[in-house]
Structures are given as C-alpha cells and as structure tokens.
N, C-alpha and C positions, 0 to 999 in steps of 0.2 A: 358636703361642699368640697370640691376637689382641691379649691387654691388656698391657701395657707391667709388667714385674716390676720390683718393688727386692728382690728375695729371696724371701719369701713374699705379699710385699704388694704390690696392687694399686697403680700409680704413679697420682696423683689432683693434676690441674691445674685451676684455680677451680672445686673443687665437683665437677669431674667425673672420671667413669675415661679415661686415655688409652686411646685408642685404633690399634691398628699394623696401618696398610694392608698389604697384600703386597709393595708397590711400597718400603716401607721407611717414609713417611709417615706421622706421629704428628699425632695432634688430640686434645680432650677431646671423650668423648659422654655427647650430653644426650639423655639417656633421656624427657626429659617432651615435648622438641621434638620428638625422634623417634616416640616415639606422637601427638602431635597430628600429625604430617604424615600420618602412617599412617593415621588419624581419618580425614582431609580426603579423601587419596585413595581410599580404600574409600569414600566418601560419594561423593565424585566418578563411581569405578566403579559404584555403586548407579545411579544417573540416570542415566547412558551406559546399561548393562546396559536400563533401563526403557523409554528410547525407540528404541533398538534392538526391542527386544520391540513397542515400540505401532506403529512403522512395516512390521514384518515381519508384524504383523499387518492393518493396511491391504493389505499386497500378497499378503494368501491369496485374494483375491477374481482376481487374476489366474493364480491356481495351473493347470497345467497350457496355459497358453498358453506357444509357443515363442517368438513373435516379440511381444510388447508393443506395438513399434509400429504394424506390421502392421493388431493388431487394433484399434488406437485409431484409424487411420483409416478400416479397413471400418467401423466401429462410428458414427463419423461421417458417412459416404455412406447407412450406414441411417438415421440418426435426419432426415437432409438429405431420405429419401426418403419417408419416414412425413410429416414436415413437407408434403411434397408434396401426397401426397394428402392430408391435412385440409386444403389450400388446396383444390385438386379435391371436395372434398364442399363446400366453401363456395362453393366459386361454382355449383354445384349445386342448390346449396339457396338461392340469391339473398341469401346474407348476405352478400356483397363489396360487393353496392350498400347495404346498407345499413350498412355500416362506411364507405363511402364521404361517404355523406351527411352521416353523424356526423362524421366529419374534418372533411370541409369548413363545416357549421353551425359548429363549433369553431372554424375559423381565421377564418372570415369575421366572425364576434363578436371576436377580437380584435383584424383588421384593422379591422374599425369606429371601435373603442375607441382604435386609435394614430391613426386618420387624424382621427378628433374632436380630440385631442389635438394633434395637427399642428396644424389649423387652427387653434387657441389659442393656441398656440406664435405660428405664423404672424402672427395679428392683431396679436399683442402686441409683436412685433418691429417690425410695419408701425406702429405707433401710434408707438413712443419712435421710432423713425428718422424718422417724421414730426413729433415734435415736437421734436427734435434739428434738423431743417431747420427748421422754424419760427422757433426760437428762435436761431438763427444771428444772427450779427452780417452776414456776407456779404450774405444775405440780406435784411436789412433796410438795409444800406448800399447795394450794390449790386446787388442784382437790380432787374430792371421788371416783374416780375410783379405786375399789375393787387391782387392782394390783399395784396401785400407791405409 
C-alpha cells in the first residue's frame, strides 16, 4: 500500500497525502506539482517528438543511399565538373574577355579614385609640414637659408 494508514485514514502532512516509497521513505504528495511537471514534460516530449520528425524528414531525400558521405563528395566532383564546362562554353563563346574587361574597367575606376585621393592626402601633408618648417623658431634663428 503506497499511502501511509492511521487505520482507515489516509496519513495527510501540510495539506498533502504521505506518501511510502518502497525503500521505506515517506514524503507528502503534491498532486498539483505533480501534474504540472507532467504538463511540462509531455510538452517538452511534444517538441522533441516534432523536430525529430522535421529532421527525419529532411534526410528522406538521402533514402536509399548507403554511404552519405560517399555520395556528398561524388556529388561535389560533379557539380566541380558541370562548373567546368560552363567555364569551357564561356571561353568559347568569348565571354571571359569580356568579364575580363569588366573586372578590370571596375578596378581601374577605383584605383583612379584612391590614387586622386592620395594625391590630396599627399599635398595636404606636404603643405602643414612645410608650413610647420616655415614657421619654426629654428628656422628663423638659425638657418641661412636666403629666404629664411
């Protein structure tokens, strides 16, 4: 008998029925704690249970392959060799020079663009460091420079 007797009557500590483990071990049970936990982990189980299912179903598209990996790396040597020949039809067909062209008008507009930039950079450095000497005490004390 699992619940704890005083005769006919259920033995009841704060509110609850004791309960008598096998091992001998008395406690009160909380019947409401107990179904919420029960709640939680059938919820729990429900979602496990689901993506179980949405992953099993992701791997029907490998169904009847024996080796997985195998086939992912043949499967990548074909797609490497398909790759191939659409490069082979384009230089065939003279689109590499003209993807060529394209890259290079591309880069050459931006290296325009940084080296204008440099040179801006450049003058504007060469200007304050020439008037940083200018304006020198050195300069004006001790140098013999005819303009000094």
């Amino acid at each position: 008998m699992p619940w704890k007797m005083d005769g006919d009557k259920i033995v009841v500590q704060d509110g609850h029925p004791v309960w008598v483990y096998p091992e001998g071990k008395e406690s009160p049970f909380n019947a409401e704690s107990a179904l919420s936990r029960i709640n939680e982990l059938t919820t729990e189980s429900v979602g496990r249970k689901k993506k179980l299912q949405d992953q099993e179903e992701k791997l029907k598209v490998l169904e009847g392959i024996d080796n997985p990996g195998e086939f992912v790396k043949t499967a990548k040597e074909a797609i490497k060799t398909v790759k191939n020949l659409d490069d082979k039809k384009l230089v065939d067909a003279g689109e590499v020079e003209k993807v060529k062209q394209s890259v290079a008008s591309t880069y050459k507009e931006k290296i325009a663009g940084l080296e204008a930039a440099y040179d801006k950079r450049h003058r504007l450095l060469l200007m304050i460091l020439s008037g940083s000497i200018l304006r020198s005490r050195f300069r004006k004390t001790e140098s013999r420079w005819p303009w000094a």
